[in-house]
C-alpha positions as MATLAB code, in Angstrom:
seq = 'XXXXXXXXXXXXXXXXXXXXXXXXXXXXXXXXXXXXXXXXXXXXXXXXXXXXXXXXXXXXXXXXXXXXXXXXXXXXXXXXXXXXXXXXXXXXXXXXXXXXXXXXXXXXXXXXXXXXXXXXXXXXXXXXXX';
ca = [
      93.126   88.338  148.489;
      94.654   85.650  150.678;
      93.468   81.353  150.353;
      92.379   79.713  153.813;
      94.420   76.120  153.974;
      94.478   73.646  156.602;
      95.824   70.530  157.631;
      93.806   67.394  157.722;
      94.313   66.193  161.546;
      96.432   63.268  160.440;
      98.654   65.174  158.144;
      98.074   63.250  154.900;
      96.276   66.435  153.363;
      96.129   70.051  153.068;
      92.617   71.728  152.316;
      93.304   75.541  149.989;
      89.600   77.228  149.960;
      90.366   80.307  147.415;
      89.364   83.697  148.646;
      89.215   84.915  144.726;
      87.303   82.208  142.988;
      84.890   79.548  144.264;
      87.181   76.439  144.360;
      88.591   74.321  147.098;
      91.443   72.361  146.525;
      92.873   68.857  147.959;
      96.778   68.260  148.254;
      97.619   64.945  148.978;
     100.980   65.000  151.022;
     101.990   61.684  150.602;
     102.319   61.840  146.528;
     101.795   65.660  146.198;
      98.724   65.404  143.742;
      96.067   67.616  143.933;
      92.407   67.925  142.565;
      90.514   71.167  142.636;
      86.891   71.449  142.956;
      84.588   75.031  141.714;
      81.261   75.854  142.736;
      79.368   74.963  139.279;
      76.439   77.487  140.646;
      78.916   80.492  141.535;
      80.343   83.046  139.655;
      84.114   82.881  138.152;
      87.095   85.537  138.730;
      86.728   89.180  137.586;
      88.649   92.029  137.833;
      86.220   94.150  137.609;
      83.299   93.416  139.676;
      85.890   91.076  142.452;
      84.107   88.952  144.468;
      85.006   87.306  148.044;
      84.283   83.631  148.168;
      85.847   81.652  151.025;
      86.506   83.680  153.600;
      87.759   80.606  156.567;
      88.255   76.954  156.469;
      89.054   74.325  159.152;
      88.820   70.384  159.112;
      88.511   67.063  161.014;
      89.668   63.802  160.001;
      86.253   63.003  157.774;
      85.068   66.734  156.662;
      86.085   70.089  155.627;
      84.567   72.876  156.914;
      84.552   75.996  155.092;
      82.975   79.324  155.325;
      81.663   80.992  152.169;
      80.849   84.494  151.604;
      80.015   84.637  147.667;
      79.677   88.878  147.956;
      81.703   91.457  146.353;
      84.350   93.107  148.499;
      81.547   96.742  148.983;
      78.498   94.779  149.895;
      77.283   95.747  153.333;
      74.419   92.597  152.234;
      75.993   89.614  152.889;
      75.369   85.681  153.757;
      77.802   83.390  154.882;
      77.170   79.660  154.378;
      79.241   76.534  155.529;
      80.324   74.500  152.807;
      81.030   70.810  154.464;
      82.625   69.036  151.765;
      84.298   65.202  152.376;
      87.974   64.972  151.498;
      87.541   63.386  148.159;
      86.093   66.759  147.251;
      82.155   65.623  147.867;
      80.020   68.375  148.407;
      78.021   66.785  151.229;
      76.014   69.963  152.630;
      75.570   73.358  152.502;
      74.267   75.768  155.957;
      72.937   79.045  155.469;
      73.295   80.682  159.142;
      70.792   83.957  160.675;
      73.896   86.066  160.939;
      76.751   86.932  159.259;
      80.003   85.284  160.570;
      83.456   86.061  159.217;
      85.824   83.302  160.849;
      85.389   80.054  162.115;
      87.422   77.406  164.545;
      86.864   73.578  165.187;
      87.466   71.501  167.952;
      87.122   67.675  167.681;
      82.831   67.694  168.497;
      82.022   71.801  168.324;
      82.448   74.806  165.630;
      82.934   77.767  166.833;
      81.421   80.879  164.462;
      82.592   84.285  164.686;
      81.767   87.876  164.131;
      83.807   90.615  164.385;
      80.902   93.664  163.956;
      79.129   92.857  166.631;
      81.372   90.903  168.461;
      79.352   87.380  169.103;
      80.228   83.571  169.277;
      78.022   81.000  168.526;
      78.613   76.963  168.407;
      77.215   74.166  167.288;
      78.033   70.564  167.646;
      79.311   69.375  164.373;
      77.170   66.270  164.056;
      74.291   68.329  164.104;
      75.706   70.474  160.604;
      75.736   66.685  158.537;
];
């Protein structure tokens, strides 16, 4: 399972959303600390039963956007969520979404949600996900 990191747009911080467990983690770039946050309501690592938590992230300068699938690796019954989280690790809001997406991309005002099954793009202006 791969991690989903990016780059806060002024470079002082890297954002590491975990594809095995449900925690997000913060590097600060200019002293190299980081803190980690977990999902108190979701479900830890296991071999056995593996589960797929985030699945995308991106980020502007105030929030981190990242897409969360919470589903074992089989399900065909899925629900993504956005998890917008500030960048001292507050969870500010969670968005459950009609369909399914599996990737996302941000510009400075507009996030872009993909899905690869049916092939669709949908948007939405950032300010109105806070």
């Amino acid at each position: 399972m791969n991690n989903y990191d990016c780059i806060k747009p002024d470079r002082s911080k890297i954002v590491m959303a975990m594809a095995a467990m449900p925690v997000v983690n913060i590097i600060n770039l200019s002293d190299f600390t980081a803190k980690g946050f977990k999902l108190i309501d979701k479900p830890h690592f296991s071999i056995e039963s593996p589960i797929l938590h985030y699945i995308d992230v991106q980020s502007t300068d105030e929030y981190i956007y990242a897409l969360y699938l919470g589903s074992d690796i089989e399900s065909v019954d899925y629900h993504t969520e956005l998890h917008i989280i500030d960048w001292e690790g507050n969870f500010i809001k969670k968005v459950r979404f009609n369909m399914d997406y599996e990737a996302i991309s941000l510009t400075k005002d507009v996030l872009y949600l993909y899905t690869y099954s049916d092939v669709s793009l949908y948007s939405v202006n950032v300010s109105e996900l806070r």
